[in-house]
C-alpha positions as CSV (number, residue, x, y, z in Angstrom):
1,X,24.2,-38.8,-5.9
2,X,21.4,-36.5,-7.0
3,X,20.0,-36.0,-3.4
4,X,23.9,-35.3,-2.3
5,X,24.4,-32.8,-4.9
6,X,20.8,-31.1,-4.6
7,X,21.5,-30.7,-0.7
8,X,24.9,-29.8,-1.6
9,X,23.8,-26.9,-3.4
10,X,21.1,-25.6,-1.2
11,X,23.9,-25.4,1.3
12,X,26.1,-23.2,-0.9
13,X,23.2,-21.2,-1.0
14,X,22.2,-20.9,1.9
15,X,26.0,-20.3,3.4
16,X,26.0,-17.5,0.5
17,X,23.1,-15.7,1.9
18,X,23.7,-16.4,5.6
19,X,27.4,-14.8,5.6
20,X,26.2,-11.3,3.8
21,X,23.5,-11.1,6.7
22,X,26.3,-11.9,9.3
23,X,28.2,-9.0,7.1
24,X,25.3,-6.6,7.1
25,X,24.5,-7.7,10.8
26,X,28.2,-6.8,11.9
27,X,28.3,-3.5,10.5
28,X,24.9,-2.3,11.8
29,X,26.1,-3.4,15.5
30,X,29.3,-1.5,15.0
31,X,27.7,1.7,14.3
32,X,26.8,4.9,16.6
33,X,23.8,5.6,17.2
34,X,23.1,9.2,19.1
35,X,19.7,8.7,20.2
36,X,18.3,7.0,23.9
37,X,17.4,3.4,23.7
38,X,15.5,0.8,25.7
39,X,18.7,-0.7,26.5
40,X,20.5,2.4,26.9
41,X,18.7,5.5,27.7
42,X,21.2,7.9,29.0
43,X,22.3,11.0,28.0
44,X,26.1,11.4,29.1
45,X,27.2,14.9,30.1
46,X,30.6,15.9,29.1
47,X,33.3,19.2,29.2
48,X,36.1,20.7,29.3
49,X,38.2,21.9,32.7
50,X,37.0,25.4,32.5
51,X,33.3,25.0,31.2
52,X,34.0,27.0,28.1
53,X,32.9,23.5,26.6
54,X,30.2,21.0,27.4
55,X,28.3,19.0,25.2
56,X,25.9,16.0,25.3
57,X,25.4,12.6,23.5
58,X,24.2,9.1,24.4
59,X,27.4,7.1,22.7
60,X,29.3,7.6,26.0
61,X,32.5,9.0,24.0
62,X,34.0,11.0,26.2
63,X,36.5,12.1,23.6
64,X,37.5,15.6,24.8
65,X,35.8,16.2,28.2
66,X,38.1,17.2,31.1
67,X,40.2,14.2,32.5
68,X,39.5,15.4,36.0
69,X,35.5,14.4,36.0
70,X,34.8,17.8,35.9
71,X,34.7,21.3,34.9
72,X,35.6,24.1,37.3
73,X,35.4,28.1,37.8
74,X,37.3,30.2,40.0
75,X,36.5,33.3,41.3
76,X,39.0,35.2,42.9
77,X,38.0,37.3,46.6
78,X,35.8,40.2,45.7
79,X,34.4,39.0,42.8
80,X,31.0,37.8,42.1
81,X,30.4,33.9,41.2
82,X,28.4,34.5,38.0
83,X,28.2,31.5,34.9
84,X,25.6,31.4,32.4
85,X,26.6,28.5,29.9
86,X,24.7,26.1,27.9
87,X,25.2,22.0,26.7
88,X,24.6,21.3,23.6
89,X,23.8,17.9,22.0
90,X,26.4,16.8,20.1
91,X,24.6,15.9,17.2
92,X,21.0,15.4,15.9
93,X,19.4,12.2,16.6
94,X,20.2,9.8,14.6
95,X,16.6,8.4,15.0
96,X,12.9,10.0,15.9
97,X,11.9,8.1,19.4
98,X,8.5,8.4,21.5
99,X,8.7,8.6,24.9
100,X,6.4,6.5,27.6
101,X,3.7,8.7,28.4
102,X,3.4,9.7,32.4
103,X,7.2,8.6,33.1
104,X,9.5,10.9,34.0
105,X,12.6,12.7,31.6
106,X,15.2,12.3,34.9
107,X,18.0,14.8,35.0
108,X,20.6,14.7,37.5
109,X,23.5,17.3,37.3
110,X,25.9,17.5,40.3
111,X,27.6,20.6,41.4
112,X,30.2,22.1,44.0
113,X,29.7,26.0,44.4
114,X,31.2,28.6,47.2
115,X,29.5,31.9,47.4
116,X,28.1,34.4,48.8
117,X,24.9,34.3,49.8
118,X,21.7,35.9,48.2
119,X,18.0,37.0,48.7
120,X,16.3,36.6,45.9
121,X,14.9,34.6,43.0
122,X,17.3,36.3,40.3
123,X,20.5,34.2,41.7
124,X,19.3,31.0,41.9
125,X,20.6,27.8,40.2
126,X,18.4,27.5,37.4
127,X,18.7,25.0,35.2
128,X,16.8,24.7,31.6
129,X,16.3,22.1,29.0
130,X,15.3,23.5,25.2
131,X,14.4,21.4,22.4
132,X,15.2,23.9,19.4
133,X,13.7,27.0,20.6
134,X,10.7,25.5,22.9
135,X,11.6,25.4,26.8
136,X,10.4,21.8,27.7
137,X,11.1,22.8,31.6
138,X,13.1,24.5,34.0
139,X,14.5,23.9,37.3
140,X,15.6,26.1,39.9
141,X,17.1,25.8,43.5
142,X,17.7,28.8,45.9
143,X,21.4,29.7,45.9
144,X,21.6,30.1,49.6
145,X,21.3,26.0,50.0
146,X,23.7,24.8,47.1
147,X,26.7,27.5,47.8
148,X,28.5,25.9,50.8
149,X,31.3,24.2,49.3
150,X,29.5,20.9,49.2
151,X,28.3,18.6,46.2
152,X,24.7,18.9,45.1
153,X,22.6,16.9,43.0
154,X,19.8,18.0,41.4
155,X,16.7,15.8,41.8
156,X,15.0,16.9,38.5
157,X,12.2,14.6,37.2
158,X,9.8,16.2,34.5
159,X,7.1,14.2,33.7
160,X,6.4,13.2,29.8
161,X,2.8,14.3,28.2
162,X,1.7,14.6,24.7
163,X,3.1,17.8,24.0
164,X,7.3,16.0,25.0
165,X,6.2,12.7,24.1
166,X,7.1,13.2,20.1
167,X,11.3,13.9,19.6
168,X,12.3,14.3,15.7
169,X,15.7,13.3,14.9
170,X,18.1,16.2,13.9
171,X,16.4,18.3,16.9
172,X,18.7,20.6,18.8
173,X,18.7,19.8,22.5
174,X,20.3,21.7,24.9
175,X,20.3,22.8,28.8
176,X,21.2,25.5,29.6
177,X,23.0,26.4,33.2
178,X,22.7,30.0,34.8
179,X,23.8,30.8,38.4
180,X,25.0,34.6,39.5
181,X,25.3,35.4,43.6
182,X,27.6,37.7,45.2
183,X,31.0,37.6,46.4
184,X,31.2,35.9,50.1
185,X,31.1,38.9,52.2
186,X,29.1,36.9,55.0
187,X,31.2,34.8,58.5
188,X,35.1,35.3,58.2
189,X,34.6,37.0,55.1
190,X,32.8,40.0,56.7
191,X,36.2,41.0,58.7
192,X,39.3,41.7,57.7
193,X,42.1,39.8,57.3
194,X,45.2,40.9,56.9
195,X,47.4,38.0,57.2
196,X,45.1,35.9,53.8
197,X,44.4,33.1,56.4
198,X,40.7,32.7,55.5
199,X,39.8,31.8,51.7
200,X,37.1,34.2,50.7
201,X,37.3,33.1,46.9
202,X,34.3,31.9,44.9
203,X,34.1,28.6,42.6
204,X,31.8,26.8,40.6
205,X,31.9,23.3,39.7
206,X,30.2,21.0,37.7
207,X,30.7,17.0,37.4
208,X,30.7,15.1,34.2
209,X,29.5,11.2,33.8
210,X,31.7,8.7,34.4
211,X,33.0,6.7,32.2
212,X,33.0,2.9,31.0
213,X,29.6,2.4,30.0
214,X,27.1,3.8,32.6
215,X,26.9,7.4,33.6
216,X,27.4,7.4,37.6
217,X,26.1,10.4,39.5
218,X,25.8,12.7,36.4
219,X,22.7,11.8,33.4
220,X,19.4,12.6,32.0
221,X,17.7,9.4,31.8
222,X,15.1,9.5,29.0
223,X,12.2,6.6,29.3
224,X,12.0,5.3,25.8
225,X,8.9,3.5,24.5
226,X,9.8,3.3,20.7
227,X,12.6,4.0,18.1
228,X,11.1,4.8,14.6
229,X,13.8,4.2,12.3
230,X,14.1,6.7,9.3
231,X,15.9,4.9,6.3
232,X,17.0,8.5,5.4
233,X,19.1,8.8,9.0
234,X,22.6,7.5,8.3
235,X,24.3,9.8,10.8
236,X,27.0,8.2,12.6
237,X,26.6,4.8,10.7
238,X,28.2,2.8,8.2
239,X,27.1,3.1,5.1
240,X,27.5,-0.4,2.7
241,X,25.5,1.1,0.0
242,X,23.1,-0.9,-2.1
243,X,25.7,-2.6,-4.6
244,X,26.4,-4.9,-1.4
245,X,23.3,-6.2,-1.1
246,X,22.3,-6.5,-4.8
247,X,25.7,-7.9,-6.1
248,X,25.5,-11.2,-3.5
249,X,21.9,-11.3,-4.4
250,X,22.4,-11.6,-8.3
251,X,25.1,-14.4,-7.6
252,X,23.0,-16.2,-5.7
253,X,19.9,-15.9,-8.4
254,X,22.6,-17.0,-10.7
255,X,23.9,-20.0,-8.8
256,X,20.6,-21.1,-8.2
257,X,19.8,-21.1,-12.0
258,X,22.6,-22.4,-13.1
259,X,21.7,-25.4,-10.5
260,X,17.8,-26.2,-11.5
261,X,19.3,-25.9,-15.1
262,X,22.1,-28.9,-14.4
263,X,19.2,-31.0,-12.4
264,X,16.0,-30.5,-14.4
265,X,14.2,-29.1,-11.4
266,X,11.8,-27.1,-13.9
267,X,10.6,-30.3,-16.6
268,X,11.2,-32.6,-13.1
269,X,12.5,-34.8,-15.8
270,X,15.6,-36.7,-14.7
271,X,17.6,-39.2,-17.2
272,X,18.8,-42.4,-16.3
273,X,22.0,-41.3,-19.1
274,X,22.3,-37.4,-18.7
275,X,23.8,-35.5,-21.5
276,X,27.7,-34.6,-20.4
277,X,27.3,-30.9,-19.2
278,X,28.5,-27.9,-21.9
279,X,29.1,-24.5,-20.5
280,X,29.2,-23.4,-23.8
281,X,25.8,-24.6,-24.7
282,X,24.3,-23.5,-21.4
283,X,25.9,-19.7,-22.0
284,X,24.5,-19.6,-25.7
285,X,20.7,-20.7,-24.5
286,X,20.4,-18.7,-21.0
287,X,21.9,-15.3,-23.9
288,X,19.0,-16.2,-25.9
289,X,16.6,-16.6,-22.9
290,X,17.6,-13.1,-21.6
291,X,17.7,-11.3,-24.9
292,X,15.1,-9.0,-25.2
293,X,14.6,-9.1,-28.7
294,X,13.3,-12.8,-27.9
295,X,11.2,-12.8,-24.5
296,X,9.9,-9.6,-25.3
297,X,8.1,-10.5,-28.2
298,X,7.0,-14.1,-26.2
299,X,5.8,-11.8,-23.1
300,X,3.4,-10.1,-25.6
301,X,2.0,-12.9,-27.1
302,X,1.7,-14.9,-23.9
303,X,-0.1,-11.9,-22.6
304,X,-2.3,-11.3,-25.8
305,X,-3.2,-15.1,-25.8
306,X,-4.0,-14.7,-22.2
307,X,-6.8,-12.5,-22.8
308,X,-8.2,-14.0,-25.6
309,X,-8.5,-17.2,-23.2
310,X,-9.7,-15.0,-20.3
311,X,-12.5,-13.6,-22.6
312,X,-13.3,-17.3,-24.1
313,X,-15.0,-17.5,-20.8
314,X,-16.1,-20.9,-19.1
315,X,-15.5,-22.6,-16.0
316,X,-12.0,-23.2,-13.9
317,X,-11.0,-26.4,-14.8
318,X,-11.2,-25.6,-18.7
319,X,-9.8,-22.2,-18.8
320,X,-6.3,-22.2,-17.8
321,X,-5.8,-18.2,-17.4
322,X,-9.3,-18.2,-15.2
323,X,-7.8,-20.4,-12.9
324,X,-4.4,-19.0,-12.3
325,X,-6.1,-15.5,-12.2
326,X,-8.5,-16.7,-9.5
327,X,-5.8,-18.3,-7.3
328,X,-3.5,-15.5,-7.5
329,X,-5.7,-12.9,-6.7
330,X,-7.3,-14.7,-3.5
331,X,-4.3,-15.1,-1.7
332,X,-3.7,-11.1,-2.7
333,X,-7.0,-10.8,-0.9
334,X,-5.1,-13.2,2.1
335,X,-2.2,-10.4,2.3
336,X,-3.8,-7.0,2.0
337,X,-5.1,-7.1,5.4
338,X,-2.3,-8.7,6.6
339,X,0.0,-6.4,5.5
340,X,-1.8,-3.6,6.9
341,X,-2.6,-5.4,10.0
342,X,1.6,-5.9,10.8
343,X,3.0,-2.2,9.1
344,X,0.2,0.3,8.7
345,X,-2.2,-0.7,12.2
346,X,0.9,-1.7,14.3
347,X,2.7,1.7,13.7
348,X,-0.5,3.4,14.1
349,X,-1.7,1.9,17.4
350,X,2.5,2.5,18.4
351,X,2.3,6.4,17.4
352,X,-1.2,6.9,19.9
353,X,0.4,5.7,22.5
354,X,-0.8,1.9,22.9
355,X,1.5,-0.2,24.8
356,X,3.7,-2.8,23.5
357,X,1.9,-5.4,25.8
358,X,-1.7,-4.5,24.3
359,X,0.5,-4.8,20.5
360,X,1.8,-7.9,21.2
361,X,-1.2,-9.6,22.8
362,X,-3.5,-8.2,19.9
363,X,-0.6,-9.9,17.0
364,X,-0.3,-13.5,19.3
365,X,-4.5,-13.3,19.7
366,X,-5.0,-12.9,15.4
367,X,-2.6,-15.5,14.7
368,X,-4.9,-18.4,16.6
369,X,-6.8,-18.8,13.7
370,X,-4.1,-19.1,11.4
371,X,-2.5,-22.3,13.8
372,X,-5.5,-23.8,13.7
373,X,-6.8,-23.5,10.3
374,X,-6.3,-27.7,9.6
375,X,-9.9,-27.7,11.6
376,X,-11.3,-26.0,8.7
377,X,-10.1,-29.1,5.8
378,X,-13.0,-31.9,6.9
379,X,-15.3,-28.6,7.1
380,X,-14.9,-27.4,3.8
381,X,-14.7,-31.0,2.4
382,X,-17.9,-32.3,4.1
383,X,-20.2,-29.2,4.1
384,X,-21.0,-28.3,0.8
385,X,-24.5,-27.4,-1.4
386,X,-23.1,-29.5,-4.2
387,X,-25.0,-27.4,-7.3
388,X,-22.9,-24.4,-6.5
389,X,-19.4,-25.8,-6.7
390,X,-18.2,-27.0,-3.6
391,X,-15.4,-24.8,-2.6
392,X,-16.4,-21.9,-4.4
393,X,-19.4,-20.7,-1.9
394,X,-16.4,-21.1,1.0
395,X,-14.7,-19.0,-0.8
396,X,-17.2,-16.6,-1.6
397,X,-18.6,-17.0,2.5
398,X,-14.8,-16.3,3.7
399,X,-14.3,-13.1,1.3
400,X,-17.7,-11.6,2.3
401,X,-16.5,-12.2,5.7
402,X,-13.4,-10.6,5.7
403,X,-14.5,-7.6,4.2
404,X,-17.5,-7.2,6.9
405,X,-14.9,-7.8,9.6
406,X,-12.7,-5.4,8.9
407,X,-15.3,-2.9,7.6
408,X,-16.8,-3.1,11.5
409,X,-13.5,-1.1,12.6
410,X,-15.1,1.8,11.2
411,X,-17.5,2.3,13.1
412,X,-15.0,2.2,16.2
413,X,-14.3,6.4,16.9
414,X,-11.1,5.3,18.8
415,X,-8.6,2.5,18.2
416,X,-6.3,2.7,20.6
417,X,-9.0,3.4,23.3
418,X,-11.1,0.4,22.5
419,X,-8.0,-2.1,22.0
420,X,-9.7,-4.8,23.3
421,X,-12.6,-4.7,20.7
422,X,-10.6,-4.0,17.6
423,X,-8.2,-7.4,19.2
424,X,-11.6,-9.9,18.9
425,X,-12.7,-7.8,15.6
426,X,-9.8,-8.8,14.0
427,X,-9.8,-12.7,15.2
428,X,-12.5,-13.0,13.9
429,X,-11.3,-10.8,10.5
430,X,-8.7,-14.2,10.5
431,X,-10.9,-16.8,11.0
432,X,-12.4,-15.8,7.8
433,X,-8.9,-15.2,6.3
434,X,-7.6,-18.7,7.3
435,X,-10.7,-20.0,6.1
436,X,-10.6,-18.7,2.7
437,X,-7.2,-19.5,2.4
438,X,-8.4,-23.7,3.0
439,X,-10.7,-23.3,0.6
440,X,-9.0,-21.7,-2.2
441,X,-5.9,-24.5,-1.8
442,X,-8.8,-26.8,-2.0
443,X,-9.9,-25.1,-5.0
444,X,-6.5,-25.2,-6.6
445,X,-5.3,-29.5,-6.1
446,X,-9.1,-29.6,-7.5
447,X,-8.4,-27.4,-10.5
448,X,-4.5,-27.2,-11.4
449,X,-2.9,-29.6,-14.0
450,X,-0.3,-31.6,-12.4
451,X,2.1,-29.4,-14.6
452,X,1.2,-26.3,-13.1
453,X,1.0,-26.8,-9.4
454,X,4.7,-25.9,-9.0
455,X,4.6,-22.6,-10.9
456,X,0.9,-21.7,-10.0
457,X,1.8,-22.4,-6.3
458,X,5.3,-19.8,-6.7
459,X,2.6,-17.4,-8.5
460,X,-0.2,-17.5,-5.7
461,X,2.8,-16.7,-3.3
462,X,3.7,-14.1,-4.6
463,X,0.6,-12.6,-4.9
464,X,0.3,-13.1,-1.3
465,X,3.6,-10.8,-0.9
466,X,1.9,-8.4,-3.4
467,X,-0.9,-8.0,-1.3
468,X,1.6,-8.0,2.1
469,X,3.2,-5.2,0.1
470,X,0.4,-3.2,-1.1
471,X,-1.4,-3.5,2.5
472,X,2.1,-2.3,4.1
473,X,3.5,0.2,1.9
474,X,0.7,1.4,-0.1
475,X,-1.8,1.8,2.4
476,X,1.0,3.9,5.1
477,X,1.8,6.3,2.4
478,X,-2.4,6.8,2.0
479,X,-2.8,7.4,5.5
480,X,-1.0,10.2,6.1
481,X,-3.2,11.7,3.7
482,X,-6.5,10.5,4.4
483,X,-6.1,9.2,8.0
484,X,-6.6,5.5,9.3
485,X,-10.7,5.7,8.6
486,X,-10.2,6.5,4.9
487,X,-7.3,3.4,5.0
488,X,-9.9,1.0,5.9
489,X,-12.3,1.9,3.8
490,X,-9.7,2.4,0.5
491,X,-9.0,-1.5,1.9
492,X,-12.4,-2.6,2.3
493,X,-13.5,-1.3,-1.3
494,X,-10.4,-3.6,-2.4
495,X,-11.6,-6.7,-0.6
496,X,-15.2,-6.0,-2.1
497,X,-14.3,-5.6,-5.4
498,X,-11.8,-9.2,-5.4
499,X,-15.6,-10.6,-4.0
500,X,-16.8,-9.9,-7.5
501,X,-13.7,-12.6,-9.2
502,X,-14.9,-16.0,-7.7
503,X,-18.6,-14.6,-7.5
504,X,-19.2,-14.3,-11.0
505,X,-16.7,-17.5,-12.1
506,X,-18.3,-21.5,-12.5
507,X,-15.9,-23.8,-10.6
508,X,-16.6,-26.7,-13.1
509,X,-19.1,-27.7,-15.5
510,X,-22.5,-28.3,-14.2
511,X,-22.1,-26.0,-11.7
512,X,-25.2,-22.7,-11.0
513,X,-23.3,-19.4,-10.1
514,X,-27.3,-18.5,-8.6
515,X,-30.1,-19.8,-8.1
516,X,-32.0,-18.3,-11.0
517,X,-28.8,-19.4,-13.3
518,X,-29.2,-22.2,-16.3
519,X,-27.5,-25.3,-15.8
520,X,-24.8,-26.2,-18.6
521,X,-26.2,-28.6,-20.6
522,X,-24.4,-32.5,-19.5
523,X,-24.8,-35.8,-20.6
524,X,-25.9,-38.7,-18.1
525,X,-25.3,-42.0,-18.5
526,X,-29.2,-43.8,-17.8
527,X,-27.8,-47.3,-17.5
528,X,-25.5,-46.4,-14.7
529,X,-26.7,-43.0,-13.9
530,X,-23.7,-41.0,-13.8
531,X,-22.5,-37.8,-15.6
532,X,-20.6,-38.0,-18.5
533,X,-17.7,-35.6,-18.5
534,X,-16.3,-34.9,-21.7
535,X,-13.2,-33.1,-19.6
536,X,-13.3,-35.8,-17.6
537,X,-9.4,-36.1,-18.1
538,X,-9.0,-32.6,-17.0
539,X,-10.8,-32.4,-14.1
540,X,-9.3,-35.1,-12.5
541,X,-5.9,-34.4,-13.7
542,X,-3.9,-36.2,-11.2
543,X,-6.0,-39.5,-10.9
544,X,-3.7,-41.8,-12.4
545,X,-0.6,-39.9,-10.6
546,X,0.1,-42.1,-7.9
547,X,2.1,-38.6,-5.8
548,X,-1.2,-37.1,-5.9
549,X,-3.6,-39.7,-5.0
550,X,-2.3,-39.8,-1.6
551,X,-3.8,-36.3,-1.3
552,X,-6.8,-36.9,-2.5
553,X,-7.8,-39.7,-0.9
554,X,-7.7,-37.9,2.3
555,X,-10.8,-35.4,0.7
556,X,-12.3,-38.3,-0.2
557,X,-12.6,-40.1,3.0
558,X,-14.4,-36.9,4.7
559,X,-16.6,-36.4,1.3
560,X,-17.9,-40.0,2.1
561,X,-19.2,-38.9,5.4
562,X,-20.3,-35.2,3.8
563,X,-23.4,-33.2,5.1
564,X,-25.8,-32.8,2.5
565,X,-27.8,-29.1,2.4
């Protein structure tokens, strides 16, 4: 009944959280976005019948544009077939966007003229596409081979460089269409004729994209390489607001309480005859729990008697605060780099124009270590100098190399050039991680109370998220002020300094820090020759839990076999 109940409530919880995703999901897929994307990169053309109106977006809403597929001017005999118009994109972009350097911006417009004929370079078709004020490139075609009454598509390709490969959301985009030539005075038009049998009139027509989802004849194709979503570009979308998203997460905090409270998860204590359930008794103590006038004055005690421990001083396995410290901040140590690695590098190496192969294959090459970190267990438990503490000089080996490995990326004058090297600098960089991350959970079923390895364990994750945090947001604000060098070294003086923490701390009692260090002073027993712990209870915490010993035992059948320096 417990199990049913437990499993009963996870599912609650999990439908909960599941259904505002699906929510947030929906609404995100239902909204416009007006900017090219790799699976739709067209920009549609649209207007009205007389090309006093044309416009541009990539939503394909048509909304407006001239029923007949096109936009036409007439000339009538005599007069000259001059246009100069310009469209406009509809809106900003909802999003900036990087194009793939060397591929080609395609434009094709199509177009049905009559005119006369012309000479020279001022009456050509020229076409020209601005992005705010700047002239990104022009086409032109004479106007003697597009004004004989038959469509013409353009074949305009412009090729992306550095200077087009950046586009800022909320930019104005336009091109811009000019086209003046003479009345036909030329053939049948060059005589007279008095009965109005030949049509000497002029027109100028321009198609629009087709409708239904892909552009026909009529688009500028734009060759995407990367959206970069701005949180601050809601243009076109739905807005939820943040009251949706923190509402269903308080319920669910709630509902989760509510549900360790009702099955003991936090004492782990569960009666054979439980207590029938009071709401009112439940409402009274979770008051008092939140009340500030009560945990606020426990926060500050529980802090002050911290740091009365923490300055107490001795080894792991006596000082409680030491050893939850230590933990915590060495799997901060574990997420720093990672978090910079996945947010701060990634978008780096994405905005100098490294591929999304070359991204992917450096992310699947630095995660290797991290599959294959269970080689490291019978390493750590085997090799050891046993007067040092045996997982403390892994720890310190792993930390050392860590900040070494990604110190070497300094010396590397280009990033993105070299991609290859900074992909096996920072394998390496995670062999070390994934090794120090071994040895500190080694460190911690050695040194935790059996009462504490559920909370430490939530605490050393989150400190891992701190550091994923710190790494990812921290660290990309800083490098837009002092550049991706200054980054890693900001990082690196991090990783140095968390060094110091297990360098300077005694992993149990008879333990050297160096090798100049005293000894602690231990009692031996001479008849059987073997230490006498007076913590012995402590440091073995768990050896008459029978959960545990299954878990130890498995150290213990390496250490038998262990490599002694």
């Amino acid at each position: 009944m417990q199990s049913t109940s437990r499993s009963l409530s996870i599912g609650v919880i999990l439908l909960l959280t599941l259904s505002c995703f699906s929510l947030f999901v929906s609404a995100q897929s239902e909204s416009v976005q007006n900017h090219p994307t790799n699976d739709d990169p067209y920009m549609y053309i649209w207007g009205s019948e007389n090309l006093d109106n044309c416009w541009t977006n990539f939503d394909n809403l048509s909304e407006g544009s001239s029923s007949e597929g096109y936009g036409e001017i007439l000339f009538p005999e005599g007069q000259d077939v001059v246009v100069d118009f310009s469209c406009e994109l509809q809106s900003g972009f909802s999003e900036n966007f990087i194009l793939e350097i060397n591929e080609s911006i395609s434009i094709r417009m199509k177009f049905n003229i009559e005119s006369g004929n012309c000479g020279g370079d001022e009456c050509d078709l020229t076409l020209t596409l601005l992005r705010g004020d700047e002239q990104i490139s022009q086409f032109t075609q004479p106007a003697n081979s597009v004004n004989n009454g038959n469509d013409y598509t353009t074949g305009w390709d412009i090729t992306v460089d550095d200077s087009i490969r950046t586009w800022s959301k909320d930019t104005r985009t336009t091109i811009t269409v000019s086209y003046a030539v003479p009345a036909q005075t030329n053939g049948p038009c060059a005589v007279p004729d008095p009965l109005g049998q030949v049509d000497c009139s002029g027109s100028f027509r321009m198609y629009y994209s087709d409708e239904g989802g892909e552009p026909g004849d009529v688009y500028a194709n734009f060759p995407i390489y990367v959206s970069i979503t701005d949180p601050d570009s809601n243009l076109g979308k739905t807005s939820l607001g943040p009251m949706f998203f923190i509402i269903p997460f308080l319920a669910v905090t709630l509902l989760l309480g509510w549900i360790s409270y009702r099955e003991e998860w936090m004492t782990g204590e569960i009666s054979e005859e439980k207590e029938p359930f009071d709401i009112n008794t439940w409402a009274s103590n979770s008051v008092e729990k939140i009340n500030p006038l009560i945990w606020v004055p426990s926060s500050i005690e529980l802090t002050r008697n911290s740091s009365k421990e923490w300055r107490k001083g001795g080894d792991l396995t006596s000082n409680k605060t030491r050893r939850i410290v230590t933990l915590c901040i060495m799997y901060f140590a574990q997420g720093l780099p990672w978090g910079f690695a996945s947010v701060v590098f990634a978008a780096y190496l994405v905005d100098n124009g490294t591929s999304a192969g070359e991204i992917a294959t450096l992310f699947a090459t630095v995660a290797l270590p991290w599959t294959f970190k269970w080689i490291w267990g019978p390493v750590v438990d085997a090799v050891f100098i046993e007067k040092y503490g045996p997982r403390r000089q892994w720890i310190l080996f792993a930390q050392t190399g860590m900040a070494l490995s990604l110190g070497s990326l300094m010396f590397i004058p280009d990033l993105n050039g070299q991609i290859e090297l900074v992909t096996r600098i920072l394998f390496v960089h995670n062999i070390f991680a994934s090794l120090q991350d071994v040895a500190t959970d080694a460190l911690a079923v050695e040194i935790l109370q059996p009462d504490e390895v559920a909370k430490v364990n939530g605490f050393m994750f989150a400190a891992k998220r701190g550091g994923i945090i710190v790494g990812g947001a921290a660290l990309g604000v800083l490098i837009t002020k002092i550049g991706i060098t200054g980054v890693i070294a900001a990082q690196l003086a991090l990783l140095l300094l968390i060094v110091f923490i297990p360098l300077t701390l005694r992993e149990k009692p008879g333990v050297k820090l160096f090798p100049w260090s005293k000894v602690d002073a231990i009692l031996v027993d001479t008849e059987n020759n073997e230490v006498i712990n007076e913590e012995e209870e402590s440091l073995t915490p768990w050896a008459d839990e029978e959960e545990f010993r299954v878990a130890k035992n498995v150290g213990y059948n390496v250490s038998a076999t262990k490599v002694s320096i």
